[in-house]
C-alpha positions as CSV (number, residue, x, y, z in Angstrom):
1,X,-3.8,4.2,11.7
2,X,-1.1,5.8,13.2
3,X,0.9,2.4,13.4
4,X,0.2,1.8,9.6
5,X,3.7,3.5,8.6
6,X,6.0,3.4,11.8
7,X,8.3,0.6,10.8
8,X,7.5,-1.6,13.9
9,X,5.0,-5.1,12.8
10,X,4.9,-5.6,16.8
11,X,2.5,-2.3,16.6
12,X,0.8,-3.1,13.3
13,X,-2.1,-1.3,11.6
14,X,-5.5,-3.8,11.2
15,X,-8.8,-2.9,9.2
16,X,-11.5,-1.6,12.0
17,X,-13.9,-3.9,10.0
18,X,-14.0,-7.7,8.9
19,X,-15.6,-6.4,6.0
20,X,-14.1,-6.8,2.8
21,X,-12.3,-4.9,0.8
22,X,-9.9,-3.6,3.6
23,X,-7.5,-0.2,3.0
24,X,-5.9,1.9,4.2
25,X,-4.5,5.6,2.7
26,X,-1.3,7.3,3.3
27,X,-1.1,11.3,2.7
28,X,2.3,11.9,2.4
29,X,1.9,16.0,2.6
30,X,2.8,17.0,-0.7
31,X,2.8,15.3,-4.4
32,X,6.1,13.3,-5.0
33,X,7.6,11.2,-7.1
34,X,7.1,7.6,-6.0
35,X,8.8,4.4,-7.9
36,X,8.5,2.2,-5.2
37,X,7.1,0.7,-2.2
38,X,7.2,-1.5,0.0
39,X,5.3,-3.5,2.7
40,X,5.7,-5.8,5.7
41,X,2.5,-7.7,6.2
42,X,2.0,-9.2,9.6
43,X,2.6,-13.0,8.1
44,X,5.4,-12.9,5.5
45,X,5.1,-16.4,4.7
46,X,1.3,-16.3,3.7
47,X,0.4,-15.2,0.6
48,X,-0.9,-11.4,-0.2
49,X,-3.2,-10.1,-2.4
50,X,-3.3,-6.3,-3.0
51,X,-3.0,-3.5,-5.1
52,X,-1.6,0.0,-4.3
53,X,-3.3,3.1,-6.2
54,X,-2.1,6.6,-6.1
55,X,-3.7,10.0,-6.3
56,X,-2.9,13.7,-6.7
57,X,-6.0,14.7,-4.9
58,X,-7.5,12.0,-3.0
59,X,-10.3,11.9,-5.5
60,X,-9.2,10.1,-8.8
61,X,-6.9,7.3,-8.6
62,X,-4.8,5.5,-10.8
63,X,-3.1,1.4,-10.2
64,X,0.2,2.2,-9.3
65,X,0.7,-1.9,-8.8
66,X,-1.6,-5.0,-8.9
67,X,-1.1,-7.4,-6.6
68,X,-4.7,-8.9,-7.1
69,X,-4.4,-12.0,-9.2
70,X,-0.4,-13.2,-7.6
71,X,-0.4,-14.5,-3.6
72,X,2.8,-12.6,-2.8
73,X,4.9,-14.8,-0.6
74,X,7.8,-12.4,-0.1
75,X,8.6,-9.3,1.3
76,X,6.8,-7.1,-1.4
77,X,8.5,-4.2,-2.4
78,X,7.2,-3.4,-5.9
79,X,8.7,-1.0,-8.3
80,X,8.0,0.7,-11.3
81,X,10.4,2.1,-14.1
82,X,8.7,5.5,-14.7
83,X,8.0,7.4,-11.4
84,X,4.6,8.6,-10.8
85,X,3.5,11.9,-8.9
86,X,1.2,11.2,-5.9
87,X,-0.2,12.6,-2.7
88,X,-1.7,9.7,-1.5
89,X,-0.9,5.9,-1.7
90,X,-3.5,3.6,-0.5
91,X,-3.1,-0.6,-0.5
92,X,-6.4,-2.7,-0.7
């Protein structure tokens, strides 16, 4: 996990399970106001489906961005107009 976040795809972060659905959770420390995000997947080129929820507590989460239905085949950095405060982000 600790490669999940370090800016580096040579060291990237992979599910310990084949199992579906795969995560993985970031807690940033303290709640903050998050508009956007953005993620290198190992394969740029091939298409992505994911969602990133965010939570105050680690307990209730909300869809900060659905990704789910749409094969991202870009660098995604998605964005929202109203920021939201969260603790924790986690893609799926």
């Amino acid at each position: 996990p600790n490669n999940a976040a370090d800016i580096n795809n040579g060291t990237l972060w992979k599910a310990s399970s084949t199992a579906y659905p795969q995560w993985v959770q970031v807690d940033l420390g303290q709640t903050r106001p998050i508009k956007r995000t953005e993620i290198d997947f190992q394969f740029p080129q091939l298409g992505y489906r994911y969602f990133i929820s965010t939570s105050v507590d680690g307990k209730n989460w909300s869809i900060f961005m659905d990704r789910a239905k749409v094969s991202a085949y870009r660098y995604p950095i998605d964005e929202v107009a109203k920021p939201v405060n969260a603790r924790y982000i986690k893609v799926t």
